[in-house]
Structures are given as structure tokens and as C-alpha cells.
Backbone bond lengths (Angstrom), bond angles and torsions (degrees), N, CA, C in turn:
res aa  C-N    CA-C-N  psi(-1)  N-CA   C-N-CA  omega(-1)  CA-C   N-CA-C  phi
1 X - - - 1.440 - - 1.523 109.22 -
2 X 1.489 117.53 134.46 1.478 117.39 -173.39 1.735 103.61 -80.86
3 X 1.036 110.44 154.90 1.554 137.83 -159.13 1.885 108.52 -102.52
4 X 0.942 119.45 146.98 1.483 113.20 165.97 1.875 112.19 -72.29
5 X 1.445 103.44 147.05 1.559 108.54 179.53 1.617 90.30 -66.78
6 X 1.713 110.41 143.01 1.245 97.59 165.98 1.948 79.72 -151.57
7 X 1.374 85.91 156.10 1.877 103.27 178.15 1.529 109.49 -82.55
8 X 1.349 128.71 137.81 1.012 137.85 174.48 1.768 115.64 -93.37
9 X 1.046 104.45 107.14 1.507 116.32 174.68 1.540 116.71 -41.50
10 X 1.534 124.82 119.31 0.904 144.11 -158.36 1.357 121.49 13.99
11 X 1.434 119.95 64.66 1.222 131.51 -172.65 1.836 91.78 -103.73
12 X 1.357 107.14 142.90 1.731 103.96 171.99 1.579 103.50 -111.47
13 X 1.464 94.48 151.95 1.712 102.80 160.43 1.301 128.52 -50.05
14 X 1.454 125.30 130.37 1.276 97.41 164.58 1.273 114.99 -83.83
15 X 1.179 125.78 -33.15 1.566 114.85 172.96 1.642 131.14 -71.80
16 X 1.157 103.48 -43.63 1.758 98.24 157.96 1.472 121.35 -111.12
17 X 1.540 110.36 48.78 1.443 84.93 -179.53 1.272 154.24 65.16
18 X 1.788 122.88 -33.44 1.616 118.71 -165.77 1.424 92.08 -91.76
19 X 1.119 87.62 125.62 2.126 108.08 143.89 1.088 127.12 -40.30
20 X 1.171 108.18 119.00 1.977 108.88 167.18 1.585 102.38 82.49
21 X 1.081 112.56 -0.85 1.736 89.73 167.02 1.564 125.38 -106.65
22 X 1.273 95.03 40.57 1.657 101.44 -165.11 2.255 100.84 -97.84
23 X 1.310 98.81 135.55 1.544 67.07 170.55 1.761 84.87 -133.66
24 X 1.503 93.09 -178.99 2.009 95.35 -166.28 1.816 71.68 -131.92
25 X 1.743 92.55 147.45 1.244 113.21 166.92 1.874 109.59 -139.91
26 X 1.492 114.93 154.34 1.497 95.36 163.86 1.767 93.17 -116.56
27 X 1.750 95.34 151.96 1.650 96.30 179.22 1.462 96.73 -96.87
28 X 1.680 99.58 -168.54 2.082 95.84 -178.85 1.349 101.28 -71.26
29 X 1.475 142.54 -18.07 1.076 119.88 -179.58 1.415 141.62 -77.02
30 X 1.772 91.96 12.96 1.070 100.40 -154.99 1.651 160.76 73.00
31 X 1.426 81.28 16.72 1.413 112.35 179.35 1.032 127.92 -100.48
32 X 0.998 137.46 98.14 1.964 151.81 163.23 1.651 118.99 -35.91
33 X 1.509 89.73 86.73 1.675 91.30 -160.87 1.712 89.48 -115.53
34 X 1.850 100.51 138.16 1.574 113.75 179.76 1.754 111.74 -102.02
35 X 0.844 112.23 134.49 1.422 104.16 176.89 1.970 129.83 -128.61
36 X 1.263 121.02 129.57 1.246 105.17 -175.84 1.309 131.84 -103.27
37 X 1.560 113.61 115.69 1.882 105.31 -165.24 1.263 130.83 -36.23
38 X 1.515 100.45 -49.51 1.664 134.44 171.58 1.332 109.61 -26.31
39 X 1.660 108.19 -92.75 1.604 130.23 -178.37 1.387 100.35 -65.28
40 X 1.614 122.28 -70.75 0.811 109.07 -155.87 1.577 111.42 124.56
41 X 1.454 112.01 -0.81 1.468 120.53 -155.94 1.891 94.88 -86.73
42 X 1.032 129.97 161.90 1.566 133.00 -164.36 1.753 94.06 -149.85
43 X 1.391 120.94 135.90 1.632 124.46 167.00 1.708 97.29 -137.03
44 X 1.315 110.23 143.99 1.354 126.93 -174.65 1.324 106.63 -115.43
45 X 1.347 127.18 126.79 1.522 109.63 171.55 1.944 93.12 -137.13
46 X 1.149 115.26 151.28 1.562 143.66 -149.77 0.752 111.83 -137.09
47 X 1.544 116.03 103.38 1.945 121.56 174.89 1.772 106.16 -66.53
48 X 1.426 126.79 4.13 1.326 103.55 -178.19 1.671 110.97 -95.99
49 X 0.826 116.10 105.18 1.848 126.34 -173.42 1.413 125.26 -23.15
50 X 1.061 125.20 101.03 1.052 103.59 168.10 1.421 159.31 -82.74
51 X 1.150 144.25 145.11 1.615 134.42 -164.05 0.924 110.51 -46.69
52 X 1.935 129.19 123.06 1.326 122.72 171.53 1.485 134.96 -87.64
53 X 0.808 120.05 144.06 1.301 113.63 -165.70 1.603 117.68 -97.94
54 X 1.307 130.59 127.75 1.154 125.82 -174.46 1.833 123.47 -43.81
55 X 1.064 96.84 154.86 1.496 122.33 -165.97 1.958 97.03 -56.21
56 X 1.469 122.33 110.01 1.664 118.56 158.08 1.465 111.00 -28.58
57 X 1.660 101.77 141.00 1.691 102.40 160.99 0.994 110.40 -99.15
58 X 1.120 134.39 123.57 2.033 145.38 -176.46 1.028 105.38 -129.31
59 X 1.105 127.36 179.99 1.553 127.52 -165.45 1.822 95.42 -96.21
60 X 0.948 136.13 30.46 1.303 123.93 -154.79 1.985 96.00 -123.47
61 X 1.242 86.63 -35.76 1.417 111.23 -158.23 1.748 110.03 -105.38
62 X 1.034 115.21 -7.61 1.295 130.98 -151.81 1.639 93.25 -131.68
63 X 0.986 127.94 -41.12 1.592 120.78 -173.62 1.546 109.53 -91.67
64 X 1.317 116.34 152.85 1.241 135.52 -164.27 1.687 107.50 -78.56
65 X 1.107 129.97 163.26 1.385 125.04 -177.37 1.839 105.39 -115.92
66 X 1.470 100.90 91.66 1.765 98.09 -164.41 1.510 98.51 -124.47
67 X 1.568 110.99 31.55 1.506 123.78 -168.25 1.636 107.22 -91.23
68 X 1.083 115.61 124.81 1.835 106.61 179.55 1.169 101.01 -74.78
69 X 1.360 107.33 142.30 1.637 107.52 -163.73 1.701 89.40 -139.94
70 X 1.307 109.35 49.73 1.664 117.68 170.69 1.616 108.40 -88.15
71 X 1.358 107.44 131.69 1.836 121.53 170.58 1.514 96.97 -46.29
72 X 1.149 105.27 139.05 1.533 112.69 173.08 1.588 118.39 -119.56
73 X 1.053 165.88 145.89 1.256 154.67 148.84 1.562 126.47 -65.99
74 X 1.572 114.22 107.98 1.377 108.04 170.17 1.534 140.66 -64.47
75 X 0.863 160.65 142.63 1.339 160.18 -155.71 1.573 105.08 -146.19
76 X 1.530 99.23 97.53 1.889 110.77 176.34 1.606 95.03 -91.75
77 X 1.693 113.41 149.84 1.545 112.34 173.65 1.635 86.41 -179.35
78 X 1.374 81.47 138.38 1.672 116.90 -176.73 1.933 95.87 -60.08
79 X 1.590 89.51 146.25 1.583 111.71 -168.70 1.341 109.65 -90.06
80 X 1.301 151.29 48.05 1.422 142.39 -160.51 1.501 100.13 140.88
81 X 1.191 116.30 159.76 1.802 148.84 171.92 1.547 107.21 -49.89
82 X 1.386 130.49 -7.53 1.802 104.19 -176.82 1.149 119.10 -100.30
83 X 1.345 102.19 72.32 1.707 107.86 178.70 1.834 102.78 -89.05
């Protein structure tokens, strides 16, 4: 069931920036749609889930962990003779 337009208290644009001109509506589909008087800019967001899509292969995720990861001790010391 669609919702009355109502303004969201100090909510900003993301596209232009102004304050307070945001208003949130839901349509019949049930969708939570924001809208800005100003621009004009509109975002929809949808409680029905969507299909996820498997995890990117990057090198991050994909490579093995064969890194020695032993504590080491640092050693700071002055660069030149004026001790």
C-alpha cells in the first residue's frame, strides 16, 4: 500500500547537497523510494532480497597465506658520529 510523501528531517542530498528537501515515500510495490525536490534525484530501496552473487577472485582472496609472520625486533640508531 502506497504511503503519504512525507520530508525527512535533516536528511541531505546526496547529489546536491540541500538539507531538508528529501521526502521518503513507499509505492504499492513496496518499495521505499526517497526523493529530492531540489535536483530531483529519486533512490529506491526493496525489502525483497536479492540473489547474491559469489564472492570476486582478487589476489587477496585467492592466494595462499605462506608469509612468515614471526615478531621481529626493531633496532632505531642514530645516522653519523655525534654521539
Amino acid at each position: 500500500m502506497a504511503s503519504p510523501k512525507r520530508f525527512i528531517a535533516g536528511a541531505v542530498c546526496p547529489r546536491c547537497g540541500e538539507m531538508d528537501k528529501i521526502m521518503m515515500f513507499t509505492t504499492d510495490d513496496d518499495d521505499q523510494v526517497r526523493e529530492c525536490v531540489a535536483c530531483g534525484f529519486t533512490d529506491a530501496v526493496s525489502d525483497v532480497e536479492q540473489p547474491t552473487s559469489p564472492e570476486l577472485e582478487t589476489r587477496v582472496n585467492k592466494r595462499k597465506n605462506e608469509d612468515d609472520h614471526t615478531v621481529r625486533q626493531v633496532v632505531f640508531f642514530k645516522a653519523g658520529a655525534d654521539d
